[in-house]
N, C-alpha and C positions, 0 to 999 in steps of 0.2 A: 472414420477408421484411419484416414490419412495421416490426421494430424497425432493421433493417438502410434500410430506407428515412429512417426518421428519424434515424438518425445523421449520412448523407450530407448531407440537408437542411439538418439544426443544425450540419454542420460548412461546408456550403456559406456560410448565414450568417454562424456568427462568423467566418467568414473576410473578407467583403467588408463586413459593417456595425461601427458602432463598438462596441468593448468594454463602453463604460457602457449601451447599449439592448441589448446582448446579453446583459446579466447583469438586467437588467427583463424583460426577456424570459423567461427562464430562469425568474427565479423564480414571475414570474408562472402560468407553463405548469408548476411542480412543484407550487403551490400548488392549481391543478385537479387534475397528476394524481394528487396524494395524496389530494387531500379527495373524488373522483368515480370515481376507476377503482379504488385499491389500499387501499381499506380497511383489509384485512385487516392490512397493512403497516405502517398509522399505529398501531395497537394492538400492533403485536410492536416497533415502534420505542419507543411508551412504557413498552413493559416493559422494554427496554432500559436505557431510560433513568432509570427506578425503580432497577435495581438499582446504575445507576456513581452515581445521586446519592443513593442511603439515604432513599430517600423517596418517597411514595405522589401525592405532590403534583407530580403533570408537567404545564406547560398544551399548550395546542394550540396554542400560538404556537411553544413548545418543540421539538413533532414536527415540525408546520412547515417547523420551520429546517433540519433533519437535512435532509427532501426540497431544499430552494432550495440548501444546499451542496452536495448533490451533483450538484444542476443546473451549477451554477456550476462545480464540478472539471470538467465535462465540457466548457462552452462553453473554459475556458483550455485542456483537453486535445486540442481542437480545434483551436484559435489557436495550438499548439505550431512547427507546422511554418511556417507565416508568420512566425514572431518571428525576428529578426536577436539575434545570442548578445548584443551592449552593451544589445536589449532587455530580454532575459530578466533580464540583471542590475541591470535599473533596477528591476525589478518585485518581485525578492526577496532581499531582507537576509540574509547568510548568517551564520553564526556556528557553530565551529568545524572549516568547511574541513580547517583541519592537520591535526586527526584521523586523516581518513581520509589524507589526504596522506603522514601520519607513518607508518599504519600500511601503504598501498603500498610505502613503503619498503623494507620491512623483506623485502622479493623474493615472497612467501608470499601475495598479494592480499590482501584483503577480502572480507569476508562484510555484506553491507550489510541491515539488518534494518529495516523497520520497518512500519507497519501499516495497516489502510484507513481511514485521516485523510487531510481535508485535500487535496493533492493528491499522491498517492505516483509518477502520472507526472509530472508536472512534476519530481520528486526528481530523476527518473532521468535526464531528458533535463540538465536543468542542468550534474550530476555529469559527464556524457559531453562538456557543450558546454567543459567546466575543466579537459576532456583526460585525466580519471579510467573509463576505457571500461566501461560495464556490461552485463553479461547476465543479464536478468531473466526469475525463473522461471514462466512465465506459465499460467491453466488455458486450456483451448480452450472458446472458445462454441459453443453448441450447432449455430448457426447457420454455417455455415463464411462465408456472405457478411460475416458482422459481425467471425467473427475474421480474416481478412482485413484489413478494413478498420484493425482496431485495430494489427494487426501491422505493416501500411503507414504507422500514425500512430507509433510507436514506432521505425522505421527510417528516418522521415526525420529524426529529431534521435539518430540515432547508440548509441539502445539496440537491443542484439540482445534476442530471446527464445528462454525455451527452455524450449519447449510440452510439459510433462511428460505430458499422454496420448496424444502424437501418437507418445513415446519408449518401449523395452521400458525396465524399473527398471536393465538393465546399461547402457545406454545413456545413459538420465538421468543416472545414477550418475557415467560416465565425461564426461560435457557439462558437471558441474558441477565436475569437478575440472580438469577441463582448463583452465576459466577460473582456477580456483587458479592453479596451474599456468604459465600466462603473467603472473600477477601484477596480475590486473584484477579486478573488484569482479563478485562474486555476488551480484544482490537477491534478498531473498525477502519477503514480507507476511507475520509470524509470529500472528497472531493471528487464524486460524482452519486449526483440521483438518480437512483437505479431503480424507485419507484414512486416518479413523479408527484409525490406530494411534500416537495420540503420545503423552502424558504428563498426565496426569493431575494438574491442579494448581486451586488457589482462586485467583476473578478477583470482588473486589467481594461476597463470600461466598459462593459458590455454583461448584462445580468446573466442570469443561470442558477439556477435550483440548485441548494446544497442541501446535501440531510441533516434533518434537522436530531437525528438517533442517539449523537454524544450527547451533546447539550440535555435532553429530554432525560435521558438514564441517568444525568447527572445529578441535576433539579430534583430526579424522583427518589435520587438514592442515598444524596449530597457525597457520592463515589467523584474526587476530582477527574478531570480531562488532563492527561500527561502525553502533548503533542508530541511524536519523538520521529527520525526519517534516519535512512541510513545510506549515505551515498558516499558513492566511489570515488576515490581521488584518482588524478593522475597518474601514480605510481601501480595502482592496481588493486591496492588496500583500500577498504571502509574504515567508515568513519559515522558511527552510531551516537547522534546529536538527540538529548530529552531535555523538552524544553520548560521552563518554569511550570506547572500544573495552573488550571485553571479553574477557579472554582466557583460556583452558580452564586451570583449578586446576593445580598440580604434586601430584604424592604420592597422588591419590587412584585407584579405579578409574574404567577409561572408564564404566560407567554411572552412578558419583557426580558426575564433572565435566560429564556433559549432564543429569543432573538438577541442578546447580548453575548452570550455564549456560542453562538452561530459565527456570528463577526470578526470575534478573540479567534476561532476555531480559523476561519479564513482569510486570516490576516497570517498566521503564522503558514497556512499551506501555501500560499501565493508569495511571500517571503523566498522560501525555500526552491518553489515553482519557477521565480524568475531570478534566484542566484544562480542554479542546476537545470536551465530551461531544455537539455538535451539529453539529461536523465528522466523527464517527465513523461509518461507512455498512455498517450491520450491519439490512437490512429485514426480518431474520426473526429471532423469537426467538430470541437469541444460545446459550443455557445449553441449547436441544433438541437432539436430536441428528439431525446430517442424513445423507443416503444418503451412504456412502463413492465419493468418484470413483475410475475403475479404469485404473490404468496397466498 
């Protein structure tokens, strides 16, 4: 209920004060609660971060920064639903739209991939306000008040979701193709296995299970992968990057083309992971392994 309380709070705010004292705000209040409540956190953060920068030398300005961005993704993910669509578009530089445009075309939807940077809602609500409709695959909070509330922040800019443990796996199964299917974009965040049976690949030298869900949907539906991330510049503005689409090999078998598909898929998140390594929102030792969630 705690945390369900302060969402509505911080979303109360950045709704009615200005955006530059809610991003002082923000980081202000990440900077206590990382340095005074989550310890444990700022130390799995800099191991994190040793292993995308090859180096033993992380400062604590560095961790830091990881907690104030994700403060920050939150206050804009808050301000979503206020924002009028000529807003959203002042606010972030897009650059290769057609991509995915190109690849809706083609009647077979989109498979939209990208990862926990930056702000992955704001991705989604954009895409949808551009008339490109997403259904993104979301996990359930623990808390139903909070998922709730996140699903009501997600619906009012026009992303559906689709709450993978709330579904049986035939269910899932059939919700994800069906968005195929009408020729609209599936998100997913590929850069954590949330239920321990994906693929096993090297990330920054050190292995870790990626899902293997783009790739498989794509092979089964020939729906391209259109990697796309949206991260914050300096000035305060986004900047919404879609990257070439990726599409399942000819000639090989299905399990060579989603282990090829896999690789493209994490090549391009670790790309991004180790240009923006302070936008990346990973609070617990990345490379451990964590409890499988059960659908």
């Amino acid at each position: 209920m705690f945390f369900y309380l302060l969402y509505v709070v911080g979303s109360a705010f950045a709704l009615i004060l200005p955006r530059r004292f809610c991003l002082w705000l923000a980081r202000s209040g990440a900077d206590y609660w990382s340095h005074h409540l989550v310890p444990l956190d700022r130390e799995s953060v800099r191991l994190n971060l040793r292993a995308i920068l090859g180096t033993q030398e992380v400062s604590d300005e560095m961790v830091s920064e990881v907690f104030r961005n994700f403060a920050i993704y939150l206050v804009d993910f808050f301000r979503i639903s206020a924002m009028k669509p000529q807003d959203l578009r002042r606010m972030v530089r897009l650059e290769g739209v057609d991509r995915m445009q190109a690849a809706l075309a083609k009647g077979k939807g989109a498979i939209g991939l990208t990862a926990h940077i930056g702000n992955f809602e704001l991705a989604g609500a954009l895409l949808s306000i551009l008339g490109m409709p997403v259904h993104a695959v979301v996990l359930t909070h623990q808390n139903r008040f909070v998922d709730a509330f996140f699903t009501r922040q997600r619906q009012r800019v026009g992303v559906k979701g689709i709450p993978v443990q709330k579904l049986s796996p035939r269910a899932f199964f059939d919700a994800c193709m069906s968005v195929l299917k009408q020729g609209e974009v599936l998100a997913l965040v590929g850069d954590r296995d949330f239920f321990n049976h994906g693929l096993v690949l090297p990330l920054f030298g050190k292995s870790i299970k990626i899902p293997t869900g783009p790739a498989s949907f794509s092979v089964k539906t020939g729906a391209p992968i259109v990697p796309g991330f949206m991260v914050r510049e300096e000035d305060g503005s986004y900047r919404l990057v879609l990257e070439e689409p990726i599409y399942a090999p000819e000639g090989v078998s299905r399990e060579e083309a989603v282990r090829r598909m896999s690789e493209a898929c994490l090549d391009i998140m670790a790309k991004y992971i180790r240009r923006y390594p302070t936008q990346w929102y990973s609070f617990k030792e990345f490379w451990r392994q964590i409890p499988a969630v059960v659908i």
